[in-house]
N, CA, C and O atoms as CSV, one atom per row, in Angstrom:
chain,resi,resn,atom,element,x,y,z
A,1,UNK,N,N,110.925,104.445,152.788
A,1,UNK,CA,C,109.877,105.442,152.927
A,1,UNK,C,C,110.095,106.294,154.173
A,1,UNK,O,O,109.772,107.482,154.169
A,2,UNK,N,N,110.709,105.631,155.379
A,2,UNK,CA,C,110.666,106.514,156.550
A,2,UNK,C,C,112.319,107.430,156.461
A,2,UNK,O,O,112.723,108.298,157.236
A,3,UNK,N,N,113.042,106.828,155.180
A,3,UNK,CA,C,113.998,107.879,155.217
A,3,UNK,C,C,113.840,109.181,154.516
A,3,UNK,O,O,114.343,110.285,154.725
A,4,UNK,N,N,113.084,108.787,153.716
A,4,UNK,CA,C,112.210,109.966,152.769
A,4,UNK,C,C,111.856,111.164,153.602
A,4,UNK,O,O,112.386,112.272,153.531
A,5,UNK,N,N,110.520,110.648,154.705
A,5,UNK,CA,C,109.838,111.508,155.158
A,5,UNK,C,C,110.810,112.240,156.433
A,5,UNK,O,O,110.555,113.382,156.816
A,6,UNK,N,N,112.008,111.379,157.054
A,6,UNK,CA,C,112.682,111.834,157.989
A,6,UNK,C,C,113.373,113.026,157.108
A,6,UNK,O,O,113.569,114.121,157.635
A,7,UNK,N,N,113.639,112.844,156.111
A,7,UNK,CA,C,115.100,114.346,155.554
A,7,UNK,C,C,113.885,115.024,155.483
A,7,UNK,O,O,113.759,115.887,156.351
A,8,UNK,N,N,112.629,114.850,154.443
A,8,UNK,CA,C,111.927,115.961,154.831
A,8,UNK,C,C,111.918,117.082,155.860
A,8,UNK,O,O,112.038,118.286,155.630
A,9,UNK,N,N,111.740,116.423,157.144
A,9,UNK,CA,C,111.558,117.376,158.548
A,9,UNK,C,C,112.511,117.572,159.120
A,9,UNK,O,O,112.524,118.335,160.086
A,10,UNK,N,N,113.781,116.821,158.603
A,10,UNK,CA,C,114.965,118.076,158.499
A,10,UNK,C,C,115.216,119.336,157.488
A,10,UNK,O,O,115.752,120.376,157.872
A,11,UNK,N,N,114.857,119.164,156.421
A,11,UNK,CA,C,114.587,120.104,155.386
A,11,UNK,C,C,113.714,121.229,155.855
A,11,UNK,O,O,114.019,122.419,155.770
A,12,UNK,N,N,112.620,120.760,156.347
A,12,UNK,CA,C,111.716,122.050,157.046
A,12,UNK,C,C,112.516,122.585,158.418
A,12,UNK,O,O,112.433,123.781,158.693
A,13,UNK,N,N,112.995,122.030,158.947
A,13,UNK,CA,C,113.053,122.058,160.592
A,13,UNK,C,C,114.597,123.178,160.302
A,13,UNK,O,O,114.910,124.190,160.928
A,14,UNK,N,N,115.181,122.635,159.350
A,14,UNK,CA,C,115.940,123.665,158.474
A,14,UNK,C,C,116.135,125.100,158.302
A,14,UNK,O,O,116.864,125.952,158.809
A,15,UNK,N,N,114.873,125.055,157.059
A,15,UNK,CA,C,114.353,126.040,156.845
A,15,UNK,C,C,114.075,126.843,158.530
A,15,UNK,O,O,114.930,127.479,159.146
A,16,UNK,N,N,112.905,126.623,158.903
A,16,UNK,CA,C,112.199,127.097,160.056
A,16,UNK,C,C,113.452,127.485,161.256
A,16,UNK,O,O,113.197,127.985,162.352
A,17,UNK,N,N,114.678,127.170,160.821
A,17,UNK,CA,C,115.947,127.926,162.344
A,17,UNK,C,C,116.648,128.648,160.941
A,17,UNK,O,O,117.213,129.507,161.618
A,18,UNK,N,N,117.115,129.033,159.381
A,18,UNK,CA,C,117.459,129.930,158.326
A,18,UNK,C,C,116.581,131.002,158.605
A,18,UNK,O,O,117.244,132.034,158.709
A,19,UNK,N,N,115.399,131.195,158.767
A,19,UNK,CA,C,114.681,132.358,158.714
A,19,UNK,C,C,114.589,133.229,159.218
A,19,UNK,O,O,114.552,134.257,158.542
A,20,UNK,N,N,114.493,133.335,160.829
A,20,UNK,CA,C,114.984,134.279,161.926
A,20,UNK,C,C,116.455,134.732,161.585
A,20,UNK,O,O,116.567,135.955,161.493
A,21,UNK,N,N,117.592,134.013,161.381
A,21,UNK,CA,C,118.801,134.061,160.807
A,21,UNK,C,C,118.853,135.458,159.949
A,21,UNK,O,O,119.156,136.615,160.242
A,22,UNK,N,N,118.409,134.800,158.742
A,22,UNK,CA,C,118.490,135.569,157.360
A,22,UNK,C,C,118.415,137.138,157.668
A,22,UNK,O,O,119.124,138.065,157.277
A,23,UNK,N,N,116.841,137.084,158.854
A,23,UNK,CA,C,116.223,138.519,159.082
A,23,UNK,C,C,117.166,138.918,159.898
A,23,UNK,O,O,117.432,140.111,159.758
A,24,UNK,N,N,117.826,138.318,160.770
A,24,UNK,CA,C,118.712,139.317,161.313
A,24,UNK,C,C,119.684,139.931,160.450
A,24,UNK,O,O,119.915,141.133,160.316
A,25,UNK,N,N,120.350,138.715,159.747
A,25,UNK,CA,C,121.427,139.588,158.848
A,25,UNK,C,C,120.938,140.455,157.775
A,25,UNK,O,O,121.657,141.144,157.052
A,26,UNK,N,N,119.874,140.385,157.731
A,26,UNK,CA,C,119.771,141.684,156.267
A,26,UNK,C,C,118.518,142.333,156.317
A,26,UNK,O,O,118.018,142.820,155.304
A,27,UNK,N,N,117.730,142.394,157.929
A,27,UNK,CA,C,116.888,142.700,158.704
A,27,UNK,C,C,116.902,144.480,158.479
A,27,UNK,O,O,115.913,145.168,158.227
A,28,UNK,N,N,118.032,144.860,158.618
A,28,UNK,CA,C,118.551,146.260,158.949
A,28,UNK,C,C,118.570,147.327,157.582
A,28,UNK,O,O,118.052,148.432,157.423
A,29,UNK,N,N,119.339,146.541,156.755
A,29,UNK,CA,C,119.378,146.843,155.588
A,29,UNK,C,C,117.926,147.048,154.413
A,29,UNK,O,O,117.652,147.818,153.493
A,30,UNK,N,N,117.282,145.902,155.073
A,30,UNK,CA,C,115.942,145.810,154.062
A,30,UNK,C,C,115.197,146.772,154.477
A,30,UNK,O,O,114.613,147.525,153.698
A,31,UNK,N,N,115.128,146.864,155.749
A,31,UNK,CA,C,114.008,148.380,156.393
A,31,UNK,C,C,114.656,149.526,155.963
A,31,UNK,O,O,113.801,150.340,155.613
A,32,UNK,N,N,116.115,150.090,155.789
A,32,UNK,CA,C,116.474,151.017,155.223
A,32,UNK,C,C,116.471,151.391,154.069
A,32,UNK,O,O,116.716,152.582,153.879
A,33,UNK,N,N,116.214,150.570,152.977
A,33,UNK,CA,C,115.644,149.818,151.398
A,33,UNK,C,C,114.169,150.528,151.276
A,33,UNK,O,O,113.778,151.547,150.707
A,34,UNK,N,N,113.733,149.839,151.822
A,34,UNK,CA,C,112.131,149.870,152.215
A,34,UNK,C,C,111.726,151.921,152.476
A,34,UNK,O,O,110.962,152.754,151.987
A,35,UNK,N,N,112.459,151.886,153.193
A,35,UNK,CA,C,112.115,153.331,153.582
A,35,UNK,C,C,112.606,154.543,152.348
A,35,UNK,O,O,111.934,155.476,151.909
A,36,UNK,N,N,114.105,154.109,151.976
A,36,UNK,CA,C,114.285,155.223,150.818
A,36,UNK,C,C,113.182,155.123,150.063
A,36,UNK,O,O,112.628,156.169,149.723
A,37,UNK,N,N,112.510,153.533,149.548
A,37,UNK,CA,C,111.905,153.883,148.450
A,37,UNK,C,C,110.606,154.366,148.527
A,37,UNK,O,O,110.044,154.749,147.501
A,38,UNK,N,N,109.878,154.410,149.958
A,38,UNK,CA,C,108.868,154.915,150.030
A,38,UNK,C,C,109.032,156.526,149.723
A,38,UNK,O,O,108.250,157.219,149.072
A,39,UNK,N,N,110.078,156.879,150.270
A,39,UNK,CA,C,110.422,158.350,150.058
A,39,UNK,C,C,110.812,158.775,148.816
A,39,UNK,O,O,110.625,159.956,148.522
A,40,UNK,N,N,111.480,157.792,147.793
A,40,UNK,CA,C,111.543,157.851,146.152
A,40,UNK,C,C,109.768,158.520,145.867
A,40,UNK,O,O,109.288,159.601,145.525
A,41,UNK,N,N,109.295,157.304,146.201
A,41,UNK,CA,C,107.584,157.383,146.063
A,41,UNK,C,C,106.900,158.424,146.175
A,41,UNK,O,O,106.053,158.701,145.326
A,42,UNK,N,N,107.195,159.416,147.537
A,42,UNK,CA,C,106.740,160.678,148.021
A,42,UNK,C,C,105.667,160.006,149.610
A,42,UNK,O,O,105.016,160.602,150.469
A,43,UNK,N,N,105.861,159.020,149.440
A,43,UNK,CA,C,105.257,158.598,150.920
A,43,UNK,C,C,105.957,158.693,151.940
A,43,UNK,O,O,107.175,158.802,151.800
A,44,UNK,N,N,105.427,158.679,153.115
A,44,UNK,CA,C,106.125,159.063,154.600
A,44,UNK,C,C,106.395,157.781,155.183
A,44,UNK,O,O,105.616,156.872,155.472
A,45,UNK,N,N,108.310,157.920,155.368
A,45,UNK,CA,C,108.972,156.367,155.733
A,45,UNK,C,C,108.105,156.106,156.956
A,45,UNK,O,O,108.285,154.964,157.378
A,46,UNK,N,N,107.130,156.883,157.727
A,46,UNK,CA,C,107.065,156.353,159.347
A,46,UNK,C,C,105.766,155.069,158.885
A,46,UNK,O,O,105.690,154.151,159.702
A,47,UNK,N,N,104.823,154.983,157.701
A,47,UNK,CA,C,104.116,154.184,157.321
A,47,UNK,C,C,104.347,152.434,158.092
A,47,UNK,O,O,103.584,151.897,158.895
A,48,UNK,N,N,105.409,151.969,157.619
A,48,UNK,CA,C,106.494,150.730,157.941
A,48,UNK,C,C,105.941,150.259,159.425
A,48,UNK,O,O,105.631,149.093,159.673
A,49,UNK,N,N,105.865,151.339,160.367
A,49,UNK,CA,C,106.240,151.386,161.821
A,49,UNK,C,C,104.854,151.612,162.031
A,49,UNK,O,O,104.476,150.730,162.802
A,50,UNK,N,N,103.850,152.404,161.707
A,50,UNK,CA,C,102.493,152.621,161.651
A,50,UNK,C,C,101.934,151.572,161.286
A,50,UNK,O,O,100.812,151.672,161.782
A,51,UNK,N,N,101.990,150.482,160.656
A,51,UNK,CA,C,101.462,149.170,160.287
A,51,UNK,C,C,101.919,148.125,160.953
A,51,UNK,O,O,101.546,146.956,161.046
A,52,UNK,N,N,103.391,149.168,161.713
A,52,UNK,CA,C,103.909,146.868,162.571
A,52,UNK,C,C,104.643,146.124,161.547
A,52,UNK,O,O,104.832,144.908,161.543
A,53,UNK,N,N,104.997,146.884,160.773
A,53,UNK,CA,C,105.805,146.139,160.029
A,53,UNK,C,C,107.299,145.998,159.951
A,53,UNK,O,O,107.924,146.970,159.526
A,54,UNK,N,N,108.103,144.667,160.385
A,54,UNK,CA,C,109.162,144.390,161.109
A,54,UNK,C,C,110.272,143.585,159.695
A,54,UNK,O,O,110.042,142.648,158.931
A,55,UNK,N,N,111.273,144.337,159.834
A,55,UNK,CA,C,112.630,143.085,159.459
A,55,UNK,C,C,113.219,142.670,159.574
A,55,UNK,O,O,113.919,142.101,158.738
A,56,UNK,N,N,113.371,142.706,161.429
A,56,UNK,CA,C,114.877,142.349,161.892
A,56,UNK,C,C,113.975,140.901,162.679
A,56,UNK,O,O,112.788,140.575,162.709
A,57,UNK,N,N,114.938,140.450,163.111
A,57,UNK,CA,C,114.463,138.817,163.783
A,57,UNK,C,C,113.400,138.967,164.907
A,57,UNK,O,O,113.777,139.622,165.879
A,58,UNK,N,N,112.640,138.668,164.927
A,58,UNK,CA,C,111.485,138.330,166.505
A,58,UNK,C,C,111.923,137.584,167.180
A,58,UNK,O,O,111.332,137.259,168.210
């Protein structure tokens, strides 16, 4: 039972150091994603930045 719950909180503890990661590598790309398609849309890319809304790592 305590090997169970130990991989668990490696599994999370995991996860939780992948995530900052991920956003850096495709942090850049997704906000540039994000922005064409607001402009597909007819909305104004500065929206993103007006809300605080981030994709690269904190």
């Amino acid at each position: 039972m305590m090997t169970v719950a130990a991989v668990a909180q490696l599994l999370i503890a995991l996860a939780s150091v992948r995530i900052p990661a991920v956003r850096h590598y495709y942090g850049a790309a997704a906000k540039a994603a994000a922005e064409s398609e607001l402009v597909r849309q007819g909305a104004r890319p500065t929206i993103l930045e007006e809300n605080r809304m981030r994709f690269d790592a904190v």
